[in-house]
C-alpha positions in Angstrom: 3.8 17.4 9.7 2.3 14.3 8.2 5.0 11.7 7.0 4.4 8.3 5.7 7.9 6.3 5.0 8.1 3.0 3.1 10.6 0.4 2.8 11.3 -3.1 1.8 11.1 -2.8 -1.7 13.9 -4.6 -3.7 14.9 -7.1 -6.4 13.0 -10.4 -6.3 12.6 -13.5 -8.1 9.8 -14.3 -10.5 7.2 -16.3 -7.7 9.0 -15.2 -4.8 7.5 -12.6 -1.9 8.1 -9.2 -0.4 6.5 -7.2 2.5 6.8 -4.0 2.1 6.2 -1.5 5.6 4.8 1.8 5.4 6.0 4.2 8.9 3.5 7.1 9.8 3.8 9.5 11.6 2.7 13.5 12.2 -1.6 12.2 12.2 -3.9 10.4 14.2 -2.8 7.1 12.1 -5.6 5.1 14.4 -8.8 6.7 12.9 -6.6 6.7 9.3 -8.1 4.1 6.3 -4.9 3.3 4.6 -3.8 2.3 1.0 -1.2 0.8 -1.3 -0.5 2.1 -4.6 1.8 1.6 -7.5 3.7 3.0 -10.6 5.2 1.2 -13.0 6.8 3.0 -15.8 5.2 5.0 -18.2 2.1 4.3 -16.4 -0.6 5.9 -14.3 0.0 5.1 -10.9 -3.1 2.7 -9.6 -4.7 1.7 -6.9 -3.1 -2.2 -5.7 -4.7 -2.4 -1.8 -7.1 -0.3 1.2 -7.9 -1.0 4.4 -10.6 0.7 6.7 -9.2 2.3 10.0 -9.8 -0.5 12.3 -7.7 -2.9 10.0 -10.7 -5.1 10.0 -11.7 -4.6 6.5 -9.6 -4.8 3.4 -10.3 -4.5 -0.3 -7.6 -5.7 -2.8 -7.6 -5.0 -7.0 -8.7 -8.0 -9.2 -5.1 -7.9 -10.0 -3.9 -8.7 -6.8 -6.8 -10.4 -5.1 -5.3 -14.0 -3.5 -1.4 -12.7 -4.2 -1.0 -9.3 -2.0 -2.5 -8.7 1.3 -2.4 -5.3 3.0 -2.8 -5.1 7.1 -2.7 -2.3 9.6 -1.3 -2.5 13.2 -2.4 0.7 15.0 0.0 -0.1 17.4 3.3 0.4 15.7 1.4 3.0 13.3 2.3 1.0 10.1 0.6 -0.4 7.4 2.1 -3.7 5.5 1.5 -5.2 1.8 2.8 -8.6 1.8 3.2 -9.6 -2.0 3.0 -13.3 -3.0 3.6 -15.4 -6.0 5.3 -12.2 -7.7 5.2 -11.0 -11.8 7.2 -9.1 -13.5 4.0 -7.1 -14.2 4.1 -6.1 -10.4 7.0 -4.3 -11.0 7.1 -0.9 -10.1 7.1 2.0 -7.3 5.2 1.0 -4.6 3.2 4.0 -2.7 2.0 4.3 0.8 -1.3 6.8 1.4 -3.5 8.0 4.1 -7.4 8.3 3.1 -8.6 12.0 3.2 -11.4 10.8 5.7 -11.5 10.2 9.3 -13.0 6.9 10.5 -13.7 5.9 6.8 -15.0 1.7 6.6 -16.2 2.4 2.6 -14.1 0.9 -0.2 -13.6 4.3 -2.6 -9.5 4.6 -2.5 -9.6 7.1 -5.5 -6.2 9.1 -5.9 -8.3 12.3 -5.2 -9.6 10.3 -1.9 -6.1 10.5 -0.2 -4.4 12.8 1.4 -1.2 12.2 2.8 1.4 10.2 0.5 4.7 8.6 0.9 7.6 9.1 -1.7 7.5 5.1 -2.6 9.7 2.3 -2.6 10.9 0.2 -6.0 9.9 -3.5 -6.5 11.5 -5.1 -9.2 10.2 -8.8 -10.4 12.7 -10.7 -12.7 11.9 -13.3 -15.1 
């Protein structure tokens, strides 16, 4: 059975940084585009990060672009989001997901495009 894990969510400073991991197991994770997501309250969870299957690709949001930087290391089968120069507008649950398509390099990370998802992790950014 599919199971993505994450971790490394906590409290953190205004301007400070987190990496968050993301554990897979239970699918071929190699062939697997990957993506970040994230919930804050009383919003719609959105899309914050992808990354094609070979890890060679990635495509961040505009609201993240130059501060969060996702990466994929087939070998461990884990995905990372290192966040950067933190808000306290990028507080919120943090989700891990597995793209619906094998061997996927396009940059359409839709909720309805993944299949497998973790149960998230909670970043909190003070002021």
């Amino acid at each position: 059975q599919a199971q993505l894990v994450e971790s490394g969510g906590g409290l953190v400073q205004a301007g400070g940084s987190l990496r968050l991991s993301c554990a897979a197991s239970g699918f071929t994770f190699r062939t697997a585009a990957m993506a970040w997501f994230r919930q804050a309250p009383g919003k719609e969870r959105e899309f914050v990060a992808g990354i094609t299957w070979s890890g060679d690709t990635s495509f961040p949001a505009d609201s993240v672009k130059g501060r969060f930087t996702i990466s994929k290391d087939n070998s461990k089968n884990t995905v990372y989001l290192q966040m950067n120069s933190l808000k306290p507008e990028d507080t919120a649950v943090y989700y891990c997901a597995g793209h619906r398509r094998e061997y996927y390099t396009g940059s359409f990370f839709d909720l309805d495009a993944m299949r497998y998802w973790g149960k998230g992790t909670l970043v909190t950014v003070s002021s």
